[in-house]
N, C-alpha and C positions, 0 to 999 in steps of 0.2 A: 747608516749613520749610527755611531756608538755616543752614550751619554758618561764624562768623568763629574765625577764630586769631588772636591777638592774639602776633606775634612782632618788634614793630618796636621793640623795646627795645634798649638797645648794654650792657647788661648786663657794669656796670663792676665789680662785685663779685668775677666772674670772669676778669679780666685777670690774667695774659696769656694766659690761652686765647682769649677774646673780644674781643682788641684789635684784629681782623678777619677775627671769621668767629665769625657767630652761634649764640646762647646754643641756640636749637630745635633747632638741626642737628649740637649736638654726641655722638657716639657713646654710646649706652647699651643694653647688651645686641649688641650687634655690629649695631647700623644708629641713623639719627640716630634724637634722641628724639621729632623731630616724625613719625617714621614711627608709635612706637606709637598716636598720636593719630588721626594721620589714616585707619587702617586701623579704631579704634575708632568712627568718623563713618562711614567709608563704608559698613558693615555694617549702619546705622540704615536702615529704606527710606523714611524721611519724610525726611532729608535729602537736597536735592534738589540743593545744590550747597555746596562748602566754599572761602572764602576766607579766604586766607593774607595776612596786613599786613605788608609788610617794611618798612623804612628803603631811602634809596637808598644808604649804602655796603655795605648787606648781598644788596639786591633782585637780583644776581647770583649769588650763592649759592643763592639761593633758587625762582631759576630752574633753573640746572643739576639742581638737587634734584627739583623739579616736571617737568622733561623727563624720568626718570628711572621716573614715576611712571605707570600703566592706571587712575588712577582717578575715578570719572565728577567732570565738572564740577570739577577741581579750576584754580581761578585765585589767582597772585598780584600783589598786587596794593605797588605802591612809593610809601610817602605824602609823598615827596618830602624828607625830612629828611634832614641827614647828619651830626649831631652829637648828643650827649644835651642840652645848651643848647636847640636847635632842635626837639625832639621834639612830636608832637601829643601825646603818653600815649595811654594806653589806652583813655580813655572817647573821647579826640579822635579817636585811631584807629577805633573803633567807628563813630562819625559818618563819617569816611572813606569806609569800604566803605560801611554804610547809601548815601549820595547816589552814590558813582562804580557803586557796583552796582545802585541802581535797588532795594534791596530794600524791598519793603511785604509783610511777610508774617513770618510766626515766627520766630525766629532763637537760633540756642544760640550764645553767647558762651563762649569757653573760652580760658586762657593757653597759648602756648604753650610753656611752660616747664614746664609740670605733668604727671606723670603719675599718672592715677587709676586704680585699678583696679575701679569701679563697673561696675556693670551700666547703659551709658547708654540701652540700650532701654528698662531698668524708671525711670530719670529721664527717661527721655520720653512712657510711661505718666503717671508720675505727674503732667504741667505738663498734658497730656491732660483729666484730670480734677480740676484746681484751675481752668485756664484762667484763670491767672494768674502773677504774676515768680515764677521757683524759682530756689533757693539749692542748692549744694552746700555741707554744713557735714557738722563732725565736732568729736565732742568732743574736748579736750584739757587735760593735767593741768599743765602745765607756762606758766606768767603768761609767759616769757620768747618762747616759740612764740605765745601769745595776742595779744600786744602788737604783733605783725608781720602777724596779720591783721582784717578786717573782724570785730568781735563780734556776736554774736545774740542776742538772749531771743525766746523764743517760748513760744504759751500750749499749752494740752496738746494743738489740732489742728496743731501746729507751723506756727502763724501768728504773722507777726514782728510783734511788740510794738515790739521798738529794735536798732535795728543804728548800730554804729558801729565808723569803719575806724580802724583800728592804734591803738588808746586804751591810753590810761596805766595807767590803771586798770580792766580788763574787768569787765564785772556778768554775764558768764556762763561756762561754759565751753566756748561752742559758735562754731568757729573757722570762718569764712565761705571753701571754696576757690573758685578764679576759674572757677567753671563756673554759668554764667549760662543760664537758659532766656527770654526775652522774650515775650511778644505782641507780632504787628505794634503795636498801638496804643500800645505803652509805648516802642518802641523809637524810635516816632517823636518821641518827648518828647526826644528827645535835642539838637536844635537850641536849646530853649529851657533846659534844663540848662547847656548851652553858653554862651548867649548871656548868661548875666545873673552868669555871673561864679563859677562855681561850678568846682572843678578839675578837669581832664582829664583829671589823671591816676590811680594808683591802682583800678582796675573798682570796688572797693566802695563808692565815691564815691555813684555811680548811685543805684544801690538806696536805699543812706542817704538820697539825699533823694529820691526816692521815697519812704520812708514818712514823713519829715518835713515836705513837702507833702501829704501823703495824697493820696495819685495813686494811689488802689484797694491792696489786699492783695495783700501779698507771701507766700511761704511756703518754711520749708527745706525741705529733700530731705536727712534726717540718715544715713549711710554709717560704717558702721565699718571698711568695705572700706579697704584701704592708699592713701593720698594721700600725693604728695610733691610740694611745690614746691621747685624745686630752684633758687636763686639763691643760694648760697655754695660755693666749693671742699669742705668739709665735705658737705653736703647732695649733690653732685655725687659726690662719692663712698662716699658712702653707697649712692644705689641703685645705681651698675656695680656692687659686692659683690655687690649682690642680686639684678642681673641676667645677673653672670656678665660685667662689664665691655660 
């Protein structure tokens, strides 16, 4: 299994923190936030190697960061863009690493803006024994947080029924985070996702049509454990509170 981080965002939401010098790397808990992440991958023993997707005006940052780092296999990788206009997104970023890394084989997809407090050994027991796409979802009460991510129903083996990303109107309460498990064989669908016109960006894009071509069964992985995705000043400082800055 290979781990992607998906951090080549220019994450305008947070300007001026972020008007040079990346959304992953900013301090939480007294070290960046892409530290909690990648410390929570290397700990997995099925991951085999973890890459990191920069932009090229952030891919120096992200270097000095990774020179920084003892941990096994860890490469980053510069998808060539230098503006949000010019972006591949996230599912195009995915396709990126997939072909410049050469991967045919498992892969956990994860933002790197998030951080989870899941147990990702027992989400990788469980994709183990589905041997099929897993979802990170989490219920949530509130339509205004719903609306901002990929929605879920699923039937009582929590097998997705409908997913759909940032909808107006949600038909559940169960809130899709960007923690992706793949099969090599699913990830390779990625080219053809691509090529016919479907959008790059967004991760829950993916999935969504995956089950709307029925490209095999998906399934959540439901966590009541704390999730935060952190892309507003609000949100950013909510977890330093919680992590003691």
């Amino acid at each position: 299994m290979q781990a992607i981080i998906l951090a080549a965002g220019y994450a305008t939401r947070l300007f001026p923190l972020t008007k040079d010098f990346p959304k992953a790397l900013l301090s939480v808990g007294g070290k960046p936030m892409l530290d909690h992440l990648v410390e929570a991958l290397d700990r997995i023993e099925d991951v085999k190697a973890i890459h990191v997707v920069s932009n090229s005006r952030f891919y120096p940052h992200f270097e000095r960061w990774a020179s920084k780092h003892c941990v096994r296999k860890l490469q980053v990788w510069d998808d060539g863009t230098s503006e949000d206009g010019t972006k591949l997104g996230a599912i195009g970023d995915m396709d990126f690493v997939r072909r410049n890394a050469g991967i045919a084989e498992d892969c956990l997809v994860v933002a790197g803006d998030n951080l989870l407090m899941i147990d990702y050994g027992d989400f990788c027991r469980e994709f183990a024994r589905r041997r099929a796409p897993l979802l990170l979802c989490q219920r949530q009460e509130s339509l205004e947080i719903l609306r901002r991510f990929a929605v879920a129903k699923v039937d009582g083996d929590n097998r997705l029924l409908e997913l759909v990303e940032k909808p107006e109107e949600p038909q559940s309460d169960l809130a899709v985070f960007a923690l992706y498990l793949y099969p090599a064989k699913t990830l390779a669908l990625l080219p053809e996702y691509l090529s016919t016109g479907n959008s790059p960006d967004s991760p829950g894009h993916f999935p969504e049509w995956l089950l709307r071509e029925k490209r095999g069964e998906l399934y959540a992985y439901i966590t009541d454990a704390p999730c935060y995705d952190i892309g507003t000043h609000e949100s950013l400082r909510m977890v330093r509170e919680l992590y003691g800055q």
